[in-house]
Each structure stands twice: as C-alpha cells, then as structure tokens.
C-alpha positions in Angstrom: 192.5 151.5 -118.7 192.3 149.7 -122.4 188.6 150.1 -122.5 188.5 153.4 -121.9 191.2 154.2 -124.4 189.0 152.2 -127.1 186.1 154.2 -125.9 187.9 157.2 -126.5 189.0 155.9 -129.7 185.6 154.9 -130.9 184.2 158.8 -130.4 187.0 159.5 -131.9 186.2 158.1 -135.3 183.0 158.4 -134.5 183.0 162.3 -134.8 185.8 162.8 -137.6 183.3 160.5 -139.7 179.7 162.1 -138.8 178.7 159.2 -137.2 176.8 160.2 -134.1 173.3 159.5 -135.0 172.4 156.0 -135.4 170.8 156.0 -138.7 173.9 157.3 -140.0 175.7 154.5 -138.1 173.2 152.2 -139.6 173.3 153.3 -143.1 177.1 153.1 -143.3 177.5 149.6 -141.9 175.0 148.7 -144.6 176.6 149.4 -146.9 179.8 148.2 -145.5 178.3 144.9 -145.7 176.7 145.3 -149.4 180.0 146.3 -150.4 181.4 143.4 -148.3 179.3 140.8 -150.2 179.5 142.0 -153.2 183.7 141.6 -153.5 183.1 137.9 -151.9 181.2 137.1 -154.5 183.4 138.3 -157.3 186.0 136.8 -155.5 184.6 133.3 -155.7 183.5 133.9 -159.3 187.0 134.7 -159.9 188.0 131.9 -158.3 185.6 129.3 -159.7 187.2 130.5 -163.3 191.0 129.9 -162.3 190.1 126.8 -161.2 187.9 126.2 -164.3 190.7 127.5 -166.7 194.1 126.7 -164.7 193.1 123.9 -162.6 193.6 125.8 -159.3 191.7 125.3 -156.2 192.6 128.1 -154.0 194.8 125.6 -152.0 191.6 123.8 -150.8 192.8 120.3 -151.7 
C-alpha cells in the first residue's frame, strides 16, 4: 500500500510541475545538480576562509 501511495505521489508532482516528458525530467534534474554543486562549492570556499580568518574547522578536528 506505501508504494502505491508514493506512486501516486510521484504523478502527482509530476503533473503540477510539467514533468511528464523525460527531457523535461532530464533538464530539470540537471540543473538540480548544477545548482547543487555550485552552493557546495561556495560553501567550502566559505568555509576555507572562516577557517583561514577565525581559525574554525567546521568541527572536523
């Protein structure tokens, strides 16, 4: 009975996004992922000048 509630939850979202062709599919979860990397890396730049300026590590040691 879950799976078929996430199934129906999945079409769901799928439908009140526009997501039903797989290039669309596609396109957003690429650029889920750019978007993804692109804040991890300005997070660790962030990071590497706290611990540059303040002396923090980000509780890594």
């Amino acid at each position: 009975m879950f799976n078929l509630k996430q199934m129906a939850a999945t079409l769901q979202y799928l439908q009140e996004n526009n997501l039903l062709e797989y290039s669309q599919l596609d396109e957003k979860t690429t650029q889920a992922a750019d978007r993804f990397h692109a804040l991890s890396d300005k997070i660790k730049t962030i990071e590497a000048a706290a611990e540059h300026q303040y002396g923090f590590n980000g509780g890594n040691g």
